[in-house]
N, CA, C and O atoms as a GROMACS GRO file, in nm:
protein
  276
    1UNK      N    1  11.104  10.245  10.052
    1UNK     CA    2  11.012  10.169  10.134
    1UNK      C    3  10.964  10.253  10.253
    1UNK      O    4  10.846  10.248  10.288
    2UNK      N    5  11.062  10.335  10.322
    2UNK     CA    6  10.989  10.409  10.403
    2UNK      C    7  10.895  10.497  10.359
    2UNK      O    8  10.782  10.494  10.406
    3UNK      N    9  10.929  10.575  10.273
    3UNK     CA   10  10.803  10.705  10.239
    3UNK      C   11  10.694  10.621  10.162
    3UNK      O   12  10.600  10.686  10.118
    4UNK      N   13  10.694  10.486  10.141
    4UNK     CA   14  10.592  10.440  10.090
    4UNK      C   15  10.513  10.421  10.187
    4UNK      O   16  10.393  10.450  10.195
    5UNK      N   17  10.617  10.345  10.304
    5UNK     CA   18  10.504  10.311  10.427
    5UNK      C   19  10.452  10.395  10.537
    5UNK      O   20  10.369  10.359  10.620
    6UNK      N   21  10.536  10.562  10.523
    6UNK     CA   22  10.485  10.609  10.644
    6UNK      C   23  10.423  10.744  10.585
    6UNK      O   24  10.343  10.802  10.659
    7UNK      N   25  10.451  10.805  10.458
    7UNK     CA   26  10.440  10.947  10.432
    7UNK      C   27  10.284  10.947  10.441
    7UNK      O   28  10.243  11.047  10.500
    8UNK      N   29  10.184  10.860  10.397
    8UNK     CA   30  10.044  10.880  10.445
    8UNK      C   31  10.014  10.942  10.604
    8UNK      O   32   9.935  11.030  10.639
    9UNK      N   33  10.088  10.876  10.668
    9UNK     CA   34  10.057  10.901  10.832
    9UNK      C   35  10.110  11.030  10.862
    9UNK      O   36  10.049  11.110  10.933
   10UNK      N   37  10.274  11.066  10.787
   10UNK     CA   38  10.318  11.208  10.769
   10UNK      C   39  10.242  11.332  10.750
   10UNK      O   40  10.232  11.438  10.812
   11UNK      N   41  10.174  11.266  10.608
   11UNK     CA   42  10.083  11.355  10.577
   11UNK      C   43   9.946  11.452  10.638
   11UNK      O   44   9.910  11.569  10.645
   12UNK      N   45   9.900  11.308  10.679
   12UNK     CA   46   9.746  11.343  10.804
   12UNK      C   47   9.825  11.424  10.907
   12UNK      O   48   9.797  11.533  10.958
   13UNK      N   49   9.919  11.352  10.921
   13UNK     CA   50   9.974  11.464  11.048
   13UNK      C   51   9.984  11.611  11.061
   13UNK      O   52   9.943  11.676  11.157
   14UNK      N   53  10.038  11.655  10.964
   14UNK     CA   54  10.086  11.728  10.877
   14UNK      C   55   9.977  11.801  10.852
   14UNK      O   56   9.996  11.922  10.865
   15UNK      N   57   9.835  11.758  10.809
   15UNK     CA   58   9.702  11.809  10.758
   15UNK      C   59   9.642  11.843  10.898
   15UNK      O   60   9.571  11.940  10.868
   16UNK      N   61   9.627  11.826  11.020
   16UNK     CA   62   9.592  11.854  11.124
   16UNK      C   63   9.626  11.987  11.177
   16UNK      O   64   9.558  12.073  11.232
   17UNK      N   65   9.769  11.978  11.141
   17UNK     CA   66   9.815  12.093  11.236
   17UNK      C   67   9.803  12.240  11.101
   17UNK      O   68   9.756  12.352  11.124
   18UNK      N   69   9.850  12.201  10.992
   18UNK     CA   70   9.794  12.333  10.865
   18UNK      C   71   9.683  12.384  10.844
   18UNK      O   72   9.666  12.505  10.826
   19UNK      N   73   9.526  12.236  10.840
   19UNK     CA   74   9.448  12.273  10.764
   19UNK      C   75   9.460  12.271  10.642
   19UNK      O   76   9.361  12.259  10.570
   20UNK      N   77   9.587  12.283  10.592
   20UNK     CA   78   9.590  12.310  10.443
   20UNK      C   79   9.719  12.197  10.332
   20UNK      O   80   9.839  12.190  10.306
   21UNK      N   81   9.653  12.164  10.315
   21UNK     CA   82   9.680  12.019  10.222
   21UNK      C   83   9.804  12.085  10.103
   21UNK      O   84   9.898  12.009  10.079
   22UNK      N   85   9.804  12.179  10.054
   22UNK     CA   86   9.949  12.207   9.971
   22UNK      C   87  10.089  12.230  10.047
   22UNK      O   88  10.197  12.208   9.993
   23UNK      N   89  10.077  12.275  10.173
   23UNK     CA   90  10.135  12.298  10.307
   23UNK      C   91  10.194  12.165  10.313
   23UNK      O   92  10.298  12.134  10.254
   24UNK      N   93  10.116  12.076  10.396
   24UNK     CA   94  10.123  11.954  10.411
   24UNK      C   95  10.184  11.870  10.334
   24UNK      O   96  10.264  11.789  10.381
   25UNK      N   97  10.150  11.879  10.184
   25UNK     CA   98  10.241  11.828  10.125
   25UNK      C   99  10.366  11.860  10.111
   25UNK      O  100  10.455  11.782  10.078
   26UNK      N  101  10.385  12.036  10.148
   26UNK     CA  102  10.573  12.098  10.092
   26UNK      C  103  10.622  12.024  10.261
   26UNK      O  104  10.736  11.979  10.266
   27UNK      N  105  10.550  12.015  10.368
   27UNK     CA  106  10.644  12.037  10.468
   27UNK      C  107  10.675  11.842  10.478
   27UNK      O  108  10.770  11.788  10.535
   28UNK      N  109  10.540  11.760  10.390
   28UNK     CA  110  10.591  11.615  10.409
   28UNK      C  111  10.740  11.569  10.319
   28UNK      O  112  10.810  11.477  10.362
   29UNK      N  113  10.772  11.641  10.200
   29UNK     CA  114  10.817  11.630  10.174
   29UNK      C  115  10.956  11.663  10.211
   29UNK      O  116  11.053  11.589  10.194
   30UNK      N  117  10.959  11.790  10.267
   30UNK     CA  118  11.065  11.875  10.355
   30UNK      C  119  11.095  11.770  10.432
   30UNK      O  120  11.218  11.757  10.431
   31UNK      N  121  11.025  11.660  10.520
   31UNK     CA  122  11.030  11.584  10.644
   31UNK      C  123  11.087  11.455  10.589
   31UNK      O  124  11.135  11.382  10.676
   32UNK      N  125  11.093  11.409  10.461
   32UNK     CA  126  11.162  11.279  10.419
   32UNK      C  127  11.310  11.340  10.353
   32UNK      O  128  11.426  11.309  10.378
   33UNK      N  129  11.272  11.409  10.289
   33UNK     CA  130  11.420  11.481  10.231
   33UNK      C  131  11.506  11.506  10.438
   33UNK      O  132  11.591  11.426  10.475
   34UNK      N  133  11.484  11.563  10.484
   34UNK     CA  134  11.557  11.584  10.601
   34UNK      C  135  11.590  11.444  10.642
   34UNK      O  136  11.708  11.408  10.653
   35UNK      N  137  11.457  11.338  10.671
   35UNK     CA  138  11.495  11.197  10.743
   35UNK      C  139  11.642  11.163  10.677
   35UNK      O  140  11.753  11.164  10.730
   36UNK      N  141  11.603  11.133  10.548
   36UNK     CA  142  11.693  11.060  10.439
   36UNK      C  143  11.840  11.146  10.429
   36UNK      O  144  11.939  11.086  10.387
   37UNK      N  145  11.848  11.268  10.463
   37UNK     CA  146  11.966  11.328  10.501
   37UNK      C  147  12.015  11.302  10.660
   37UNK      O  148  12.125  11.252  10.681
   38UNK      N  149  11.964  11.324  10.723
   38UNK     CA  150  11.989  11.251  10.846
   38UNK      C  151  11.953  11.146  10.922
   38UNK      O  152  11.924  11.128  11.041
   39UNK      N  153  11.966  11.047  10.774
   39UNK     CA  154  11.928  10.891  10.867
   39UNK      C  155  12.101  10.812  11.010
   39UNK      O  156  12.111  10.731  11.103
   40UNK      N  157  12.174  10.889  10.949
   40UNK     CA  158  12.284  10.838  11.041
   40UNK      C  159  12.228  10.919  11.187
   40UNK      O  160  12.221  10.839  11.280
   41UNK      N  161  12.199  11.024  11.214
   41UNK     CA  162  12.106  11.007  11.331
   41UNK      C  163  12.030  10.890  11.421
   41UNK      O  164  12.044  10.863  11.540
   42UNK      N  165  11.949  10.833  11.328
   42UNK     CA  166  11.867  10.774  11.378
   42UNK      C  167  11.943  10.642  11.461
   42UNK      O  168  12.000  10.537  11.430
   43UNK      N  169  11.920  10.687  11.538
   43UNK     CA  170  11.928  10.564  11.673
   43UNK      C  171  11.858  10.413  11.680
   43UNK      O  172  11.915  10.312  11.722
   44UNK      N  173  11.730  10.419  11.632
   44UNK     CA  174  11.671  10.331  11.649
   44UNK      C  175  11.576  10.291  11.788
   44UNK      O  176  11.487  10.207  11.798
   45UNK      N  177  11.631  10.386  11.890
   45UNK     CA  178  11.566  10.402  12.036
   45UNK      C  179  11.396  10.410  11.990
   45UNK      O  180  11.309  10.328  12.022
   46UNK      N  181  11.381  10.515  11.918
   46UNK     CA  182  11.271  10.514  11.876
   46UNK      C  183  11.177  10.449  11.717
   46UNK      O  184  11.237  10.451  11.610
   47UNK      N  185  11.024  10.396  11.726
   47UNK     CA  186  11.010  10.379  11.625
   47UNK      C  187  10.970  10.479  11.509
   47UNK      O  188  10.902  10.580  11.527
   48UNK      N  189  11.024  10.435  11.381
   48UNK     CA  190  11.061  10.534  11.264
   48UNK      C  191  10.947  10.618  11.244
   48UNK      O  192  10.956  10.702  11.154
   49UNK      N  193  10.857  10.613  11.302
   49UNK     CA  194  10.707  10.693  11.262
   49UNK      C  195  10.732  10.846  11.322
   49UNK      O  196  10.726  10.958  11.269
   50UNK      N  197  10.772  10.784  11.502
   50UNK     CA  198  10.762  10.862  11.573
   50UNK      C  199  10.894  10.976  11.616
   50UNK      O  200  10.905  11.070  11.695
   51UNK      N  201  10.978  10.912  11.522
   51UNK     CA  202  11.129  11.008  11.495
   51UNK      C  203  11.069  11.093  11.364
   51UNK      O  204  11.083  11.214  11.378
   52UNK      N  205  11.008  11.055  11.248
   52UNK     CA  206  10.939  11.117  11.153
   52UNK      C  207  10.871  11.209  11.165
   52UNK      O  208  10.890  11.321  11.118
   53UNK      N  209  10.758  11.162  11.248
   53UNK     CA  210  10.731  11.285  11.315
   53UNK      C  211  10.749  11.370  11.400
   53UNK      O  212  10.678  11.470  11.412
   54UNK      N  213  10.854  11.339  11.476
   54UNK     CA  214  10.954  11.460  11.567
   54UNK      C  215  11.002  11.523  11.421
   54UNK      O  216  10.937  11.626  11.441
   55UNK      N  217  11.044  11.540  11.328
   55UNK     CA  218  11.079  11.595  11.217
   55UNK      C  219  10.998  11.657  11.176
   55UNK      O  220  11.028  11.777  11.170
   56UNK      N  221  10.864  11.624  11.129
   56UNK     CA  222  10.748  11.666  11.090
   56UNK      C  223  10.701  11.834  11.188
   56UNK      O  224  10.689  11.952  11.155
   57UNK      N  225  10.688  11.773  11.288
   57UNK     CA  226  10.641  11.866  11.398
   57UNK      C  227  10.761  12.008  11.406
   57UNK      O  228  10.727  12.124  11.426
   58UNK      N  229  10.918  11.957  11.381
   58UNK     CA  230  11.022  12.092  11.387
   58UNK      C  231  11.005  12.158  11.277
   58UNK      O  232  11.049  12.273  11.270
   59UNK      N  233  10.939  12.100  11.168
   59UNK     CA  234  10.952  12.153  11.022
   59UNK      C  235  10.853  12.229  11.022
   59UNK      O  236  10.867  12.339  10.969
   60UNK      N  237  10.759  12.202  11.064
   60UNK     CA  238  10.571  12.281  11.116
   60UNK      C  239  10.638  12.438  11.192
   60UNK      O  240  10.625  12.554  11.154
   61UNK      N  241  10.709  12.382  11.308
   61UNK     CA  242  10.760  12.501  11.382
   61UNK      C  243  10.853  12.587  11.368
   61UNK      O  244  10.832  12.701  11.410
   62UNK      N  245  10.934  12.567  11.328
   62UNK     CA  246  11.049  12.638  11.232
   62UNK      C  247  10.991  12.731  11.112
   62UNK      O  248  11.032  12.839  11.070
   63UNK      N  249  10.850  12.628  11.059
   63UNK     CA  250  10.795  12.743  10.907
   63UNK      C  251  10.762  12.840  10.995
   63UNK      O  252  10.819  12.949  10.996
   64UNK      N  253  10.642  12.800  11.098
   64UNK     CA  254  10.527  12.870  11.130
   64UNK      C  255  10.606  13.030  11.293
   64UNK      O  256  10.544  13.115  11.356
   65UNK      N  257  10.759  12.991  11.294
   65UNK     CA  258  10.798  13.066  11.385
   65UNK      C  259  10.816  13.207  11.357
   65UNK      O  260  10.882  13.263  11.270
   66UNK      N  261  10.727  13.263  11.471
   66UNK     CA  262  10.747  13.402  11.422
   66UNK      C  263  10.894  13.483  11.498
   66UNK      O  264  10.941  13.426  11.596
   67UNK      N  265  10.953  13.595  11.455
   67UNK     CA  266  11.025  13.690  11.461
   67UNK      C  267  10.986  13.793  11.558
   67UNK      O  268  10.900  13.881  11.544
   68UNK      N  269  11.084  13.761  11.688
   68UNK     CA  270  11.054  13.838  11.821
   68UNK      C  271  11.134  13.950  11.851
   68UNK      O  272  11.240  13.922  11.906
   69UNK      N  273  11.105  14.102  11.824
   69UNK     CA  274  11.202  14.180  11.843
   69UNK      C  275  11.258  14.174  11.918
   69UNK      O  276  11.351  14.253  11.932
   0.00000   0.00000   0.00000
């Protein structure tokens, strides 16, 4: 029920910051596989969109981090 109801919004998100829609899809998927592994995390402080996409956004930055001698 969640990735039914939020991975669209994941996705756009996701498509904003790539540009590129095959991207978007490896890193939405990367971002529910992680939720669903670390749902005992979730607090609930926040709503599930916006913990999703705190996930979304580390998974973006973590690919896209470059290597600083």
């Amino acid at each position: 029920a969640l990735y039914i109801r939020y991975a669209p919004r994941v996705l756009g998100f996701l498509l904003k910051m790539t540009n590129d829609r095959s991207e978007a899809e490896d890193l939405t998927q990367e971002t529910f596989l992680a939720g669903f592994a670390g749902c005992r995390s979730y607090s609930g402080q926040s709503r599930p969109l916006a913990w999703l996409l705190g996930i979304a956004a580390r998974r973006f930055r973590d690919k896209h981090r470059t290597v600083q001698p």
